[in-house]
Structure formats: structure tokens, C-alpha cells
C-alpha positions in Angstrom: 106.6 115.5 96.5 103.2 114.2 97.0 101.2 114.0 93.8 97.7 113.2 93.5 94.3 112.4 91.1 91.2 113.8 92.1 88.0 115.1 90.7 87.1 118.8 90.3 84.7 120.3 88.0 84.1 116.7 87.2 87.3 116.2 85.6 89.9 114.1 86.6 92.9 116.4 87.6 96.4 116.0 88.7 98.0 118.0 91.7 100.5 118.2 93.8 100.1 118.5 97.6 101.3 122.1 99.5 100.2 121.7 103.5 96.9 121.0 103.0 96.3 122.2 100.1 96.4 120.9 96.2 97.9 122.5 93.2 96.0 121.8 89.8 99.1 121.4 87.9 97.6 121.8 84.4 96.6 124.9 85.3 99.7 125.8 86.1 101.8 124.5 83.5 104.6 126.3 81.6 104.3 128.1 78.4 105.8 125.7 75.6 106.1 122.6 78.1 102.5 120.9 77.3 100.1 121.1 79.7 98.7 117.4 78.7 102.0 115.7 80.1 100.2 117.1 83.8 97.1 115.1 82.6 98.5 112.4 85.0 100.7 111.3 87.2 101.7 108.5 84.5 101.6 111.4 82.3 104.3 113.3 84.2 106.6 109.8 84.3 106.7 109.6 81.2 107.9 112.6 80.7 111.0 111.7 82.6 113.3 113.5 84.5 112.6 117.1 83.0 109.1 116.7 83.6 109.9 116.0 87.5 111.7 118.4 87.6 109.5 120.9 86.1 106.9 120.2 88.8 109.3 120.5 91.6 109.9 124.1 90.3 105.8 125.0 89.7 105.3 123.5 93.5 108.2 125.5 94.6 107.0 128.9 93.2 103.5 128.2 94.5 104.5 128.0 97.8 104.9 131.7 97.9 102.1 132.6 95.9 99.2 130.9 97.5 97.1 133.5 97.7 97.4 134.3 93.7 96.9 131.0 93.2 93.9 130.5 95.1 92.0 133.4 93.8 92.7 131.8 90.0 91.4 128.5 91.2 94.0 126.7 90.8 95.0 125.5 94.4 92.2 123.7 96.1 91.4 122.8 99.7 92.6 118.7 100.1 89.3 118.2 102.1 87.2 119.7 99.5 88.1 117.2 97.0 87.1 113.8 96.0 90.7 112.0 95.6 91.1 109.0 92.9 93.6 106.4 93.0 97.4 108.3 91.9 97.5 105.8 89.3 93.8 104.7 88.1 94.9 103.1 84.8 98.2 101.4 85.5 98.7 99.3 82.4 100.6 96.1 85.0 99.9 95.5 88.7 102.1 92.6 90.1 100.9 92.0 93.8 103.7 89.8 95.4 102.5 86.8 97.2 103.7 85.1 100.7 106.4 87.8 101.0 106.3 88.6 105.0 107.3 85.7 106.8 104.6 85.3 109.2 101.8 85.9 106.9 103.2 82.8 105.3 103.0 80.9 108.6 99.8 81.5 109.3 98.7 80.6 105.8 100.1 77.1 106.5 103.0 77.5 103.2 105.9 77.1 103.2 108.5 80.1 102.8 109.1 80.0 98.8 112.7 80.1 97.3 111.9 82.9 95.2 109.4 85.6 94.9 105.7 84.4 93.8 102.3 86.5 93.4 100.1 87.3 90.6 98.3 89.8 88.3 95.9 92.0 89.2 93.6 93.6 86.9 93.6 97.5 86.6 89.5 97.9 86.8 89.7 96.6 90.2 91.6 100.5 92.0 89.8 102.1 93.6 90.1 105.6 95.6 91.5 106.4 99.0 88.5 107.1 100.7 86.0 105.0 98.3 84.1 102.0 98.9 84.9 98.4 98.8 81.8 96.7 97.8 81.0 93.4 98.4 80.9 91.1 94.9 77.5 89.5 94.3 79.6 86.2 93.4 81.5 86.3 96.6 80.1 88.0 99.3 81.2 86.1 102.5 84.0 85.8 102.9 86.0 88.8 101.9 89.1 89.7 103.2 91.8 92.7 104.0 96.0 93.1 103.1 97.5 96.2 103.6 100.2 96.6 101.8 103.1 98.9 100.3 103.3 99.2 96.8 105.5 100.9 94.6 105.2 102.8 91.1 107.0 102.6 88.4 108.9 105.5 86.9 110.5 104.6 84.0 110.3 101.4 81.5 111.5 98.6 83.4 112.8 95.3 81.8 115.1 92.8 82.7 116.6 95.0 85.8 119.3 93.7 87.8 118.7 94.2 91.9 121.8 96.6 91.3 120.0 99.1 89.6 116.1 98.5 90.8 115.7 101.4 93.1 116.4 104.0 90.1 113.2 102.4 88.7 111.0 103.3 91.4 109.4 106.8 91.1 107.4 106.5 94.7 105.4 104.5 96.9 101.7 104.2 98.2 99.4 102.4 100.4 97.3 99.5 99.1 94.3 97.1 100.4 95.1 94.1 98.4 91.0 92.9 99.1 90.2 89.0 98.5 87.3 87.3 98.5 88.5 83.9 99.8 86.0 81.6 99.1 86.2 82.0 95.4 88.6 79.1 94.9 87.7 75.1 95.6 91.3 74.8 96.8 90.7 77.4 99.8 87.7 75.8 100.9 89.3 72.2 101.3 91.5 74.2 103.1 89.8 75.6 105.2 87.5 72.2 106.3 90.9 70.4 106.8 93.7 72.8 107.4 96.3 69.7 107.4 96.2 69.7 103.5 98.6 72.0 101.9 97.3 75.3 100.6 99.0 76.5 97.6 97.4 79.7 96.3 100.0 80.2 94.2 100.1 77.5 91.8 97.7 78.6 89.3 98.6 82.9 88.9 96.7 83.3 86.0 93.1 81.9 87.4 93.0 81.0 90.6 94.0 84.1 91.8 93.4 86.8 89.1 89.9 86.3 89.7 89.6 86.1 93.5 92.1 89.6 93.7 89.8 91.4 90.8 86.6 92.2 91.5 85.4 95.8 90.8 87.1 98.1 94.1 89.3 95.0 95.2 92.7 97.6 95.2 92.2 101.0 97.2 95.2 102.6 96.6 96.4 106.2 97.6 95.8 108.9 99.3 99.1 110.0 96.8 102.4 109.0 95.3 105.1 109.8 97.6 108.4 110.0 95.5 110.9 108.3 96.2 113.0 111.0 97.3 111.3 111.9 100.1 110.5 108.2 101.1 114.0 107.0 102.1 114.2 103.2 102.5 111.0 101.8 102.2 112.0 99.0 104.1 112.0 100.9 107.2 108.3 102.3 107.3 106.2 100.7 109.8 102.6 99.7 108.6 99.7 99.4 110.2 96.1 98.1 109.3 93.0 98.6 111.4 89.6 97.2 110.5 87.0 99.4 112.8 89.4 101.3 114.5 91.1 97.6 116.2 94.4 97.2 115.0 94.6 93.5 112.8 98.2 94.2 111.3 101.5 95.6 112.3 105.2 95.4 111.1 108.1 97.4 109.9 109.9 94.6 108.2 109.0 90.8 107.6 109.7 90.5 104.1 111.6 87.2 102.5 112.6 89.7 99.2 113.0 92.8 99.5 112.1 95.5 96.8 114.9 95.1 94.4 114.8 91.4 93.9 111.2 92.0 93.4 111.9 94.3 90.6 114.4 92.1 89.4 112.6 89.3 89.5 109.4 90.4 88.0 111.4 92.6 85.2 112.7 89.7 83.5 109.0 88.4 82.4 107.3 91.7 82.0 108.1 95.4 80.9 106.8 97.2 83.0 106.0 100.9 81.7 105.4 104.0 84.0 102.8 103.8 86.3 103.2 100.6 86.7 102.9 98.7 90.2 104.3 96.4 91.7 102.7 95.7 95.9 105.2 94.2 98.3 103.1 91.8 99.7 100.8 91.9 103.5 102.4 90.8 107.0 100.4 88.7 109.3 96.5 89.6 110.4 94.8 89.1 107.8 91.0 88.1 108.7 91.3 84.7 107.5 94.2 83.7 109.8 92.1 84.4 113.0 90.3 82.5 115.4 87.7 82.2 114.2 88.1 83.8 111.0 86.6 87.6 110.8 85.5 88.5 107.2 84.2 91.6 106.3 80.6 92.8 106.2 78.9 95.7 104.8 79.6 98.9 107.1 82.9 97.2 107.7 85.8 100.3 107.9 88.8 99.6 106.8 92.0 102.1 107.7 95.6 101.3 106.2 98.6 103.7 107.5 102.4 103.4 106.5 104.7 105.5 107.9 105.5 109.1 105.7 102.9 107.8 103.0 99.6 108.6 105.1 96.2 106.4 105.1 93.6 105.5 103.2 90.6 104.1 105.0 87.5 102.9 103.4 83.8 101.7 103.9 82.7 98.1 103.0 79.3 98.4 101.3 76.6 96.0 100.6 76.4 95.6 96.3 72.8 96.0 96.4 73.2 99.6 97.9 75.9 100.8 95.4 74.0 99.4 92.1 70.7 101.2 93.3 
């Protein structure tokens, strides 16, 4: 299944994806079930396994009553709608950190012994076709990573790599947006690259607050579960920043998905909804030569194979506050 968030009515709605069409699930929902577990996509994990299963069955029975459904209002053209992030709210986002193996070359680390990355905060999603505007504090040097994330569908703590994937509900695409020059350390980088850089040592500051500015995580265009993903190992993504392609890989990564689980799961619980990103492959805008940042009018396109795109414009802050 595909579930999405989007805006109709000026609510914030759930659906799930039929063709090209979405279907409102709360209007939809069975007598006696509770229509406000479809009030979210974290709504509908948390209602575990019956609740899935419950919205396989609604999506099945719509697909051979469209035409009911459409005349009720509940089942709405895709390109009609203004889609949100799946999961706007999550209450943990872990992005992991120097995780494809030439992204860490051309970042000058060294390949860490076990997985590394940091927290980023929630207020920073943003939509699948919504802007990325440029922070007032950091303007210049703002950078792209497509990425692969994944979304928790069940508590999660202290996981072995054993039972990971039974934890993972689906995947999405992510832009994992930086603004590089907001740490001292980067910039004595980046006038003598022969000094170590070592983003990583300082999680809670250094990179919390150069990873969470306001529209810093597009994330979407759904939440493919699981089930119809496969291995997510295998899907090829691509990112391409005005329609030239910067990144490309199927698989680079040092840890793979269920070490990352079980890595992360033993210092926080994560709860449904949760993400955790796998980390970006080489391209990045930083790494070239000379380095290409992005600038208002900037359009940013991330694909992974099965999950979609998302693709959005980089604006100028002075525009979007007006």
C-alpha cells in the first residue's frame, strides 16, 4: 500500500493511493472501528496489525466502487491535492551519518567502526512538493542528500539485527538539507582540507542545528509499506538538482538497515512513526569542484526506485516570510 497526508478542505487527511487516485480513509472507516485511528498514518501504526489490515480491506473494496466513492467525496484526484509529509510529527528522526562508502571518501573521514549520525528535529519536514527555503542564518552554503528512510511500525527498543525488519512499517524518500557553513569546524575544513573533518563528534550541537532549520527534511510523496518494497537494499536512488543528475547508487552502505535499527534501538525507543534515514551516497554539492550550493530557484528532484520522487523548489526567505 501507499498511504499518504495531504490537505483537503483545509484539513489534514490521511489516504491511501488507488492508480492515481486518493482514498480519504476517515471517510471511509468502519462502523465501530474508530474513525480517529485514520487520523494519521502514525495513527493507523499504532493501531497495529488489525488496523493494517483493516485498510488493506477499505482499499480493496474501493477499487470496485470508484465511482460511488467519488460521487461521496471521498476519493480525490492525487494531482488535485496538496500532499504533506506521511509522517509530519514523528516524535524521533535519526539521520545516519557517513553510511555509503564513497560519500565518506569524499568527505575526507574515515569509514567508522560502527554506525554514527544524529538527531534531527521534527519542525524541520517538510512536503513532497514544498519548498526548501533558504535560512536567514545560513544562506550560502546550503546543501542536498537524498536519502532513504524508513518508518517505524511498532515500539522499537533494544532490537536485535535478527528481528529489525519486523519493525519497519515502510520506506520513503528524504532530502536530508544542510547548510554547511553553520559549523567553525567545516569552515577550517574547507580552507585547508588536510585537517580532519569530523562532523560527527559533537551529535547533539554541531549537527542538530546545521540539519534543522525550518523545511531542512522533505520527505514523501507516501509511505510505501514494507510489503510491497522488498529489500530495500536493492532500490536504486537517484538525486538530480535542475534536472542534472548529482547522485546515483543502488548500494554503498557500511550498515545496512538492521544494524541500524539495532544499533540505534538500544539508546532510544523509538515509537510508530518514527524514522530512522539510511544515510546519502556520493554527490553531494559540497564534494564538487568547485563546490555547487544551492540558490533560490534551485530544483531539487530525489527518486528511489518503487517509492517515487519528491522534487522541490529552493526559495529565497525573504519571499516566503512576505
Amino acid at each position: 500500500m501507499r498511504l499518504l497526508t495531504f490537505v483537503h478542505s483545509s484539513k489534514e487527511r490521511v489516504g491511501a493511493l488507488i492508480d492515481e487516485e486518493v482514498l480519504e480513509l476517515s471517510a471511509v472507516a468502519p462502523p465501530g472501528f474508530g474513525s480517529q485511528c485514520f487520523d494519521s498514518i502514525a495513527g493507523i501504526l499504532e493501531g497495529g496489525a488489525a488496523a493494517m489490515d483493516t485498510v488493506r480491506e477499505i482499499v480493496k473494496d474501493a477499487s470496485a466502487s470508484k465511482e460511488k466513492l467519488r460521487a461521496a467525496g471521498s476519493l480525490h484526484r492525487l494531482e488535485q491535492l496538496q500532499l504533506l509529509a506521511p509522517i509530519p510529527r514523528p516524535s524521533l528522526i535519526i539521520m545516519a551519518g557517513l553510511n555509503y562508502s564513497k560519500h565518506t571518501k569524499e568527505m575526507a573521514n574515515a569509514t567508522p567502526s560502527e554506525p554514527t549520525g544524529f538527531i534531527k528535529a521534527s519542525g524541520c519536514i517538510t512536503g513532497p512538493k514544498s519548498p526548501i527555503v533558504l535560512p536567514p542564518a545560513a544562506p550560502d552554503m546550503v546543501d542536498y542528500e537524498g536519502e532513504l528512510a524508513l518508518v517505524f511500525g511498532k515500539t522499537a527498543y533494544n532490537v536485535p539485527e535478527s528481528e529489525a525488519m519486523e519493525y519497519v512499517a515502510g520506506h520513503m524518500c528524504c532530502n536530508d538539507v544542510s547548510a554547511r557553513d553553520w559549523i567553525a569546524e567545516f569552515n577550517a575544513w574547507r580552507a585547508d582540507p588536510t585537517l580532519l573533518y569530523e562532523p560527527f563528534s559533537d551529535p547533539g550541537v554541531k549537527n542538530f542545528r546545521y540539519k534543522s532549520f525550518p523545511t531542512f527534511l522533505p520527505c514523501g510523496p507516501a509511505l510505501v509499506t514494507a510489503d510491497e518494497v522488498g529489500d530495500p537494499h536493492r532500490l536504486n536512488l537517484r538525486t538530480s538538482v535542475n534536472g542534472k543528475l548529482r547522485q546515483e547508487t543502488v548500494t554503498d552502505t557500511t550498515f545496512k538497515i538492521p544494524q541500524l535499527i539495532a544499533y540505534w534501538s538500544k539508546v532510544f525507543e523509538f515509537r510508530p512513526g518514527d524514522i530512522i534515514a539510511t544515510g546519502t551516497p556520493a554527490g553531494v554539492g559540497v564534494a564538487m569542484k568547485p563546490p555547487e550550493f544551492l540558490k533560490a530557484g534551485d530544483v531539487i528532484t530525489i527518486e528511489i526506485e518503487g517509492l517515487g520522487s519528491i522534487t522541490n523548489t529552493v526559495v529565497d526567505f525573504k519571499k516566503i516570510s512576505k
